[in-house]
N, C-alpha and C positions, 0 to 999 in steps of 0.2 A: 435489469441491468444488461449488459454487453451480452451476457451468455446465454437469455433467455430466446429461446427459438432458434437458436445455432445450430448448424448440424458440425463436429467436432470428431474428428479421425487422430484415433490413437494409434501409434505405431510404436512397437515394442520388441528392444532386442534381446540377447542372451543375456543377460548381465544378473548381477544378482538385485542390484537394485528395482530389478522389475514388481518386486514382493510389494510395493507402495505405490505402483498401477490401479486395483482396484480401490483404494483409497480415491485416488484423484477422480475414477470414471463417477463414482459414487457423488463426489463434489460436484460434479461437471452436469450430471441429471438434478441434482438437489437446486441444482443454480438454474433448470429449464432448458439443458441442453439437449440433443440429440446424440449420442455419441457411438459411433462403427471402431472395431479394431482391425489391426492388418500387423502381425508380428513375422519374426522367423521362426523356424523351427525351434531354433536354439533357445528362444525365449518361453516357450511351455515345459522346457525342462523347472523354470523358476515357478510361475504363475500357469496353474491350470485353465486349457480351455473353456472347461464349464463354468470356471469362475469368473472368467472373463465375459461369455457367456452372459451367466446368472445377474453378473453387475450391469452391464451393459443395454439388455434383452437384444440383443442382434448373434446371428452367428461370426464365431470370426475367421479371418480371412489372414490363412496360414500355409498354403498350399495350393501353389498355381497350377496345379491338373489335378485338385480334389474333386470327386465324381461330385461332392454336394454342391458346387457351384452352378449359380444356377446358367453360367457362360463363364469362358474362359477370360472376362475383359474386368475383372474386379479392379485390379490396376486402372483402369481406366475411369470406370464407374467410379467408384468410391472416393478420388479428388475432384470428378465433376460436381459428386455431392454435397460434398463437404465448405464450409466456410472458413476451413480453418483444419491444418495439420501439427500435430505435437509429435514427438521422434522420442521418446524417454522409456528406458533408459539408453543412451546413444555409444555405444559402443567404439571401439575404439578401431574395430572394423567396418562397424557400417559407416563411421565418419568418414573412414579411408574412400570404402565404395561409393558414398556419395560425393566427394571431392571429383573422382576421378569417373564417374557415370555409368560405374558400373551398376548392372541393374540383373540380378540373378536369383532373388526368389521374392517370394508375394510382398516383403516389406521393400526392401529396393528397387524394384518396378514400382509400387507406387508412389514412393517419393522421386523417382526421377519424372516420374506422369505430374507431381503436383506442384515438383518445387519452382517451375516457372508459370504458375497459374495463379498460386492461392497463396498465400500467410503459412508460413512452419515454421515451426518452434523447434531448435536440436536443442536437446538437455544430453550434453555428454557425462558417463560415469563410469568411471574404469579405476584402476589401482594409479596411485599419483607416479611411478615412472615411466606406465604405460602414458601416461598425460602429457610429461614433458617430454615423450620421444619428440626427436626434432620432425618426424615424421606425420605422427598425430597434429602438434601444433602447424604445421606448415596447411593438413589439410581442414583443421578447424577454420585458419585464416582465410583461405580463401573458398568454405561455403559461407562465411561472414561476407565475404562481400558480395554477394547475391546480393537483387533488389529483396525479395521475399522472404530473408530468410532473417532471424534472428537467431543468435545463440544464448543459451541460457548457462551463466559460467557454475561449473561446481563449485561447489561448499569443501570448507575445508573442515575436517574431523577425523572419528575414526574410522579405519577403511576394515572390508571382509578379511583384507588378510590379517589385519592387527596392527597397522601402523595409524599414526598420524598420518596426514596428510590431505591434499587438493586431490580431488577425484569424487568425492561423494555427490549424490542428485540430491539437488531441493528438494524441501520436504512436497508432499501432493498441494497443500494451500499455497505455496511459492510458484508452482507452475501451474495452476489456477489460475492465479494474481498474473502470470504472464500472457495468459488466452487470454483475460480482459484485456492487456494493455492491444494485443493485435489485433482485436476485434473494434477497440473505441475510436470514434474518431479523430484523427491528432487535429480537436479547433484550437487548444492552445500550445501550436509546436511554435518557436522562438521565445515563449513568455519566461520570466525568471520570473517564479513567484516564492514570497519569502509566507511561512506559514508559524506562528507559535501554537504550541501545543504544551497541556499539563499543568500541575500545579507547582508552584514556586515554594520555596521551604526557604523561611527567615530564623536565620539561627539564634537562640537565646542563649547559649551555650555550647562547650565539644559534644554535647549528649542530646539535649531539647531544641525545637523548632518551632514555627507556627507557620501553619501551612492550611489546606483545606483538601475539600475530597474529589478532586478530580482526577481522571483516569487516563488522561490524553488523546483516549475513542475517536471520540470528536472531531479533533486537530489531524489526527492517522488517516482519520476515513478522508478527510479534505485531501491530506498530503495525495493521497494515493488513489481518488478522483484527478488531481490535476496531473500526475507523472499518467495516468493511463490516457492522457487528454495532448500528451506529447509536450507538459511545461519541464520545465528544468527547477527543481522545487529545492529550496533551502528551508529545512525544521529547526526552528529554535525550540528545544525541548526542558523543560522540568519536570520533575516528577513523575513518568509516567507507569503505568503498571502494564502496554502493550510496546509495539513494535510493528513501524510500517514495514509489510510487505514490500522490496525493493526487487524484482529478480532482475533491470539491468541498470541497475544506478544510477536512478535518472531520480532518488532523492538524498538530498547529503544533510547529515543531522551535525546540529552544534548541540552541546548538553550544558545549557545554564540555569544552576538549579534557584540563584535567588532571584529576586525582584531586580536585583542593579544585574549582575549577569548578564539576564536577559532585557534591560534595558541597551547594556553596550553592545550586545551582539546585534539584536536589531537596529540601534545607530549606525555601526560601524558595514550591516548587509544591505540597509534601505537604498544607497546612492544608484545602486547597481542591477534594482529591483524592478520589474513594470509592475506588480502588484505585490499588495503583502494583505494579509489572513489571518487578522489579529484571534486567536481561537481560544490562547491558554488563559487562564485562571492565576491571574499575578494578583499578589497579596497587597492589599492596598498602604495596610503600617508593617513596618517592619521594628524592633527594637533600637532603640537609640545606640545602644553599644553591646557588643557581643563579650560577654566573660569569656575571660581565659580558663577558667579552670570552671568544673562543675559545680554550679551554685546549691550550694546545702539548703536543708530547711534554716528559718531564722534569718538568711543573708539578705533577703528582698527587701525593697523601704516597705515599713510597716505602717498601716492602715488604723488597725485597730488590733492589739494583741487579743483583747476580750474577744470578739467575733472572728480572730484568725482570718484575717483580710490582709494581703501582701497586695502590692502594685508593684508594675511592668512600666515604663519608660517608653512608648512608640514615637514614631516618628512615620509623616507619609512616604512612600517612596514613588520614586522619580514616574511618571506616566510615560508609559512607550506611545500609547496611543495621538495621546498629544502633541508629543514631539515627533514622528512622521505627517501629522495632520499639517503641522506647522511647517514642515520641511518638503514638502510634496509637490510634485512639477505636475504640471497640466497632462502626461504625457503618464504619469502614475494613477492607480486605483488603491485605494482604502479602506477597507472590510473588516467592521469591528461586530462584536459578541456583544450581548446586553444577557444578562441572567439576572432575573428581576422575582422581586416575592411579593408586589404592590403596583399601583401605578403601572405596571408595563408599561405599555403605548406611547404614556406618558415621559415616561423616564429616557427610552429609547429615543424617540425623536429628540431631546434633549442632548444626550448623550451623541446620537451623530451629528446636532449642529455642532455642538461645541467642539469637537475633535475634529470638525472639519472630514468626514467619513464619506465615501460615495455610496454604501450599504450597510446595512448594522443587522445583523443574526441576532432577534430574539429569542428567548425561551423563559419560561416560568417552572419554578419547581411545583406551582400548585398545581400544574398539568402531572397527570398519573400517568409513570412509566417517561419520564422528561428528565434532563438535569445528569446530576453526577454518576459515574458507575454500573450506568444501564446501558445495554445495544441499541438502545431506542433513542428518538428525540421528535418532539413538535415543536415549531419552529415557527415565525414569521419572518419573512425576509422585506425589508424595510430600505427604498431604493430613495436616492437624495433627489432623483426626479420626480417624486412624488407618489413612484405606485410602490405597491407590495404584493406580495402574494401568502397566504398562510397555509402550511401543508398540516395535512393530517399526523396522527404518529405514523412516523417511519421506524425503519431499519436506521442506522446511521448511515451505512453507508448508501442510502436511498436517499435521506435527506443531504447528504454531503453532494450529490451529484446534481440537485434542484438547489442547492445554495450558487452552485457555480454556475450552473447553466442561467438562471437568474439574475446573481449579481454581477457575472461577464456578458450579459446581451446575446448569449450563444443557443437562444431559444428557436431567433428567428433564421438558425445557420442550421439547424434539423429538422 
């Protein structure tokens, strides 16, 4: 992915939020990075150097005339080398000093040496009224407008001193998720892509459902293969048991958890869409009519009292797939799911004449470690121009980023 082979400079200030540092360096090698640090003083009060150190394997780079250096230009070296700079946790002084270019110990020299070269990340975190001085936000503003820089907004919770509040740093997987987005390449920046995700719950009553077992993985990893590809991504969600990774909102979730739900959310998001990414697991009947109250034993139309056999009343519900297929401008792309336990091949080509699809994601649950509830998936991806391509098992989010680069043509743009 994005992060394998990167070389990735941490820079780290006082704060206390520092203690979730070696958390992300740990992420950041596990993912195939290279990663050097470059802190102030003030920041090894929080996070020890050896730890820093020991996670990293590099020395770090805390002290612009420490005898260990092996030259006084680490400032200089260390954004030449790097692909990429992250600032976490960002204080509410060094935001000041890089607004205004001030550049006075080993962390501020080298962000002022990188930040018109390379990709940096500011993750500011401070107490929330240190956040809204008009002073902070005035110099947040305007390192936002740098070409290179992006800012990473804090979360709002609870803070060191005991309050609620905006001021706390994403977790290390949120500012992860952010070094891919500035390391991928933006081939789909302009695109609005509409994605569903999850499984759909058909209510039989205030208490029972019928629903299935999907987990939304799937649909998340796609989401967040295309926001790190520079789209503007709309998730129609049900059911999910995850949560895409967003750190600058560049994915906005609708939550429809029946079959019609998410039939009118996607009628009502397709007109304004260039692609949509049909991914969720919609229940194909849903029950005829929903009880009001919780249906007791006895209440069901009965079958056979001898063999305790009750029937259920379905009905199909409405097809999203069909009716985008049917609605679809020349100027639109179509990407539906096939999860098949027979016929594959078969079924699938079927299924994307008939819905009129430009590609269809297969999978079969009879493939081991494929299907509901796993990190994994095999897949074939099935193009309406006639080719396809069949991957190995992946990762999901390996396979998510070979569905896209596939079913958008964006193979022969890298």
């Amino acid at each position: 992915m994005a992060l394998q082979g990167k070389h990735i400079l941490v820079g780290i200030s006082g704060g206390i939020a520092a203690y979730k540092i070696p958390e992300l360096i740990r992420g950041l090698v596990k993912a195939g990075a290279e990663v050097r640090v470059a802190t102030t003083r003030h920041a090894l009060e929080f996070v020890t150097e050896l730890t820093l150190q020991t996670v990293s394997g590099h020395p770090v780079y805390s002290d612009v005339f420490a005898a260990i250096n092996a030259h006084a230009t680490e400032h200089i070296s260390l954004p030449e080398w790097c692909d990429a700079m992250i600032v976490a946790p960002a204080t509410a002084n060094v935001v000041a000093k890089m607004a205004a270019g001030i550049a006075d110990d080993a962390l501020t020299t080298t962000i002022c040496s990188c930040v018109a070269r390379k990709p940096i990340l500011i993750a500011p975190a401070m107490n929330d009224k240190m956040w809204e001085n008009p002073a902070t936000q005035h110099a947040v503003e305007t390192i936002r407008s740098w070409q290179n820089v992006r800012v990473i907004e804090p979360a709002e919770g609870p803070l060191a001193c005991g309050v609620v509040g905006k001021g706390r740093m994403p977790e290390a997987e949120e500012l992860q998720e952010a070094l891919e987005y500035a390391l991928t390449p933006p081939t789909l920046t302009g695109q609005r892509i509409l994605i569903t995700a999850g499984g759909t719950q058909e209510p039989i009553d205030p208490v029972r459902f019928i629903s299935n077992y999907s987990t939304g993985k799937m649909g998340v990893a796609l989401a967040q293969v295309c926001a790190r590809r520079g789209a503007e991504v709309t998730m129609v969600c049900g059911s999910m048991s995850v949560t895409p990774r967003n750190p600058f909102g560049a994915i906005h979730r609708i939550d429809a958890l029946s079959a019609q739900e998410m039939y009118e959310a996607c009628i009502a998001q397709w007109p304004r869409m260039n692609s949509a990414i049909l991914c969720a697991a919609v229940a194909d009947f849903t029950p005829c009519e929903k009880a009001e109250n919780k249906i007791k034993k006895g209440e069901l139309k009965v079958e056979s009292r001898e063999s305790n056999v009750f029937s259920l009343s379905l009905k199909e519900t409405a097809d999203i797939a069909k009716a985008l297929g049917q609605s679809k401008r020349p100027d639109q792309k179509l990407i539906g799911f096939a999860l098949e336990t027979q016929h594959e091949i078969e079924n699938a080509l079927h299924k994307m004449e008939r819905k009129n699809l430009d590609a269809i994601v297969l999978n079969s649950l009879r493939d081991k470690g494929a299907g509901f509830g796993v990190d994994t998936n095999r897949v074939t991806i099935i193009r309406a121009d006639g080719n396809s391509l069949e991957l190995p098992l992946l990762s999901k989010a390996e396979a998510a980023n070979e569905i896209i680069r596939y079913s958008f043509l964006l193979e022969e743009a890298e």
